[in-house]
N, C-alpha and C positions, 0 to 999 in steps of 0.2 A: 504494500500500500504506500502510493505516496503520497504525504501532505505539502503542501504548497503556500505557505506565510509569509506575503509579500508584506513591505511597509504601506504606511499611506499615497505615496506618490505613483508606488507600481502597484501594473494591476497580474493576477494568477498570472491569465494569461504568456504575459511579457516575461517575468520572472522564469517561468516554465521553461519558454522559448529561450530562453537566454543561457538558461542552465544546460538545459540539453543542450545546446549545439555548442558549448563548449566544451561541454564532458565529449560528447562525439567525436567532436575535431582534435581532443588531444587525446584520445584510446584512453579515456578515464576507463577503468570497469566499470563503472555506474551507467554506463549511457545506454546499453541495449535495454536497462528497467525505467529511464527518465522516457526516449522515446516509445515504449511504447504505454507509457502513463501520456504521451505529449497524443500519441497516437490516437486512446481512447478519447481523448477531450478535443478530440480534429485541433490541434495546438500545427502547424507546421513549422518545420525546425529550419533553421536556415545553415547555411554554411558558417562558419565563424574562419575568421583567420588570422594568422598568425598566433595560435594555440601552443602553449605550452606547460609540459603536466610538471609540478615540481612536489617535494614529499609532503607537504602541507595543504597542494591544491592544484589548479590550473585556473589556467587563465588566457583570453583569444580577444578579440573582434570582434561582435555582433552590431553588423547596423550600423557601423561606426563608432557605437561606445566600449569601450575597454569595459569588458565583464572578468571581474572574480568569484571562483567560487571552491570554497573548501574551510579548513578550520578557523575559528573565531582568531587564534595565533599567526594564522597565514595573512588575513585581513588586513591586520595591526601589522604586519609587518611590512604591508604593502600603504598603510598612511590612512586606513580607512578606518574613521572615528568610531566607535562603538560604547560610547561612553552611557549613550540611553537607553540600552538595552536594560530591561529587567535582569538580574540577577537568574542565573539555569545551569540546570546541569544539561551538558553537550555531552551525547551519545554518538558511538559510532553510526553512522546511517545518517546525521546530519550533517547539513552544507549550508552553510552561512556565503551569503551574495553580496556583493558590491557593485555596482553598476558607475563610472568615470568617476568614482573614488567615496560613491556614497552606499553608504550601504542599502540594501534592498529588499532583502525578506531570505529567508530560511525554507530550503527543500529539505524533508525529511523522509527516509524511507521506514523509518520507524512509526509506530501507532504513537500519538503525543496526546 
């Protein structure tokens, strides 16, 4: 099951979109369960580019804006504020998003 917790500014949709086709384009193992969660909700994935998977996350291209996606530590490490998040405990199976350095909502393949 995947759940799908964008912030205010993003909607499921985008977040979805966004996460898939970067897991995709940089051979996360997550992407064959993100697109076909993208699949069931007709989401189409776009190409992402210039993708690359590092041990904390990965990170491409969509659309023009610089999407990341993977650990809360990856995020911060890339300059992306997180300061208003609620306090949580991060499970494996979640992926915390940024979208041109703001953060964006949380995919989780876990039940929350």
């Amino acid at each position: 099951m995947v759940t799908v917790l964008p912030v205010g500014w993003m909607s499921e949709t985008d977040l979805l979109r966004s996460v898939a086709s970067v897991a995709c384009g940089s051979g996360h193992p997550v992407a064959h369960e993100l697109l076909r969660e993208a699949d069931m909700r007709i989401v189409r994935v776009v190409d992402a580019l210039n993708c690359e998977l590092f041990a904390g996350g990965a990170a491409g291209v969509v659309a023009g804006s610089r999407v990341l996606v993977g650990s809360p530590e990856f995020l911060l490490e890339h300059g992306v504020d997180l300061a208003g998040l609620p306090p949580m405990q991060v499970c494996d199976g979640m992926f915390f998003s940024a979208i041109d350095g703001r953060f964006a909502g949380i995919v989780s393949m876990i039940e929350m």
